[in-house]
N, C-alpha and C positions, 0 to 999 in steps of 0.2 A: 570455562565451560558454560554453556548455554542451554536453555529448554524450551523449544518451540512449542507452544499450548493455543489453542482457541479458547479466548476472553469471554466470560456471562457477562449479561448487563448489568448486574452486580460487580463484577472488578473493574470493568470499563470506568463505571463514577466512580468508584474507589480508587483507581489508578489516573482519576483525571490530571490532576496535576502532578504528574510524573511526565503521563503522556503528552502534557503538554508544552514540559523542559524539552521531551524527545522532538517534538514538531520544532519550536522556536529554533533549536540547536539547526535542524536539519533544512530550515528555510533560509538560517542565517548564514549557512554555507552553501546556498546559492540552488538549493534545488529546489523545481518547480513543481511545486504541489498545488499550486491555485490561491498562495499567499503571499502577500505586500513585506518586505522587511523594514524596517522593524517588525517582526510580528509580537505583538504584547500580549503575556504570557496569562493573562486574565481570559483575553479573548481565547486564546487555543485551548484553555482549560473549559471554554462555554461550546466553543467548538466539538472537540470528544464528548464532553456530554449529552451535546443533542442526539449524537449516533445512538446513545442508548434506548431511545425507542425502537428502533428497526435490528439489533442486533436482538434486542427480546424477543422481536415477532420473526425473527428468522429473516428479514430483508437484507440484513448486511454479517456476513459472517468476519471477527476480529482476531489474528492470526498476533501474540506477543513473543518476542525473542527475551527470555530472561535469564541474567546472570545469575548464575546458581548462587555464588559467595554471597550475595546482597538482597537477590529479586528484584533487582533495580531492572527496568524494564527498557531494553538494550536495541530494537526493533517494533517494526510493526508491519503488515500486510493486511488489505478488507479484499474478500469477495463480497459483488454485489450481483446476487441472481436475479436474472430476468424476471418480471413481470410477468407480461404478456401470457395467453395461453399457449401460443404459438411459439414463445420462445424459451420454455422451459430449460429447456436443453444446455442454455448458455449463460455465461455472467461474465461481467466486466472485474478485471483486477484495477484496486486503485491505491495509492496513499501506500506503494511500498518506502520505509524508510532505515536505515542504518544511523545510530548517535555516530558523529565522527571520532568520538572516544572507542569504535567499537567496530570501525571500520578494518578491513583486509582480513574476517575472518571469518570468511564467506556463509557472515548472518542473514544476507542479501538471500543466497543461494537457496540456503534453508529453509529461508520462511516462504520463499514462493514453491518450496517442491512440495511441502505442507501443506501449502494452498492449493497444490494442484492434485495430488493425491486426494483431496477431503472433496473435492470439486469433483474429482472423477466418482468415487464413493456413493458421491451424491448421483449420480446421476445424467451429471452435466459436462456436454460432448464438446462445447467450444467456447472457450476463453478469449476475451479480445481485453486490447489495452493500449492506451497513449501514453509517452512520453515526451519530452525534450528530444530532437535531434540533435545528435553529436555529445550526449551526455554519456556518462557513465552507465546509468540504468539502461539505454538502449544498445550499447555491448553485453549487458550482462544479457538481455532477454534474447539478443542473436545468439547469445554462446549459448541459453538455456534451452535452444531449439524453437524457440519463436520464428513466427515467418512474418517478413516485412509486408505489408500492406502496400504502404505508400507516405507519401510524407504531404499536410498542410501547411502553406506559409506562414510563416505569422498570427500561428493561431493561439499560441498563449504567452504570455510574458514571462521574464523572473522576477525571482524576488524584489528586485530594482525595478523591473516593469517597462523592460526593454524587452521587444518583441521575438521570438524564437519560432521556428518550424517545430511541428511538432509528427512524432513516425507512429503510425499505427501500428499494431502488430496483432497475430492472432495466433492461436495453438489451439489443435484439437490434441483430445485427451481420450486415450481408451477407458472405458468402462470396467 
């Protein structure tokens, strides 16, 4: 069993190096979150750290999947609301991830319907987001009722730092 909770900036540095076994784990099997592999586990722990200022000030909301037996901290999801005044309305979903130890039990699933519930909640009418093409996260967000945008060539690497297209997608959210 698991418990989907939004993170204070208080458990984020507290759970740094947790969350930062969860990254390394999840880059080293090949998904593309915007990091090089080896990723060394010092950096990923400086990495979540620095989000702690904008999760204080409300700029980035921290979505954790936790195993109940341990707290071990099993996922992750960030909403990042719009800026702008003219774009209140909407935030980009980023950094969803699943440990492979914790995989096929659609922790994926729950942490973004959490994200999208607390999103609507909020106020906020349209969620946009990029992946990998042909990865697993872009089947999950076609099944999730995401709508395809369109695909860029080449526009981010993997882990290895071989080049991939990558699918845009957007969902609007009732209020």
């Amino acid at each position: 069993m698991y418990t989907v909770r939004l993170l204070t900036a208080d458990e984020l540095r507290a759970s740094a190096e947790q969350l930062a076994g969860l990254l390394v784990d999840t880059v080293g099997s090949g998904s593309s979150l915007g990091f090089l592999a080896p990723l060394d586990p010092v950096e990923a722990a400086g990495w979540w750290r620095a989000l702690a200022p904008d999760v204080e000030a409300g700029r980035l909301l921290l979505w954790a999947a936790c195993a109940e037996a341990d707290g071990r901290i099993a996922g992750t999801v960030q909403l990042r609301p719009a800026a702008p005044a003219n774009g209140r309305h909407r935030a980009e979903v980023a950094k969803l991830m699943v440990d492979r130890a914790d995989r096929g039990r659609r922790l994926a699933g729950r942490l973004l319907a959490a994200l999208e519930r607390a999103a609507a909640d909020r106020g906020i009418r349209t969620l946009v987001l990029d992946t990998e093409t042909g990865s697993p996260a872009e089947r999950l967000y076609a099944a999730a009722g995401w709508t395809r945008v369109g695909t860029v060539p080449d526009y981010a690497t993997d882990p290895s730092g071989a080049p991939h297209a990558t699918t845009l997608f957007y969902k609007a959210l009732r209020a």
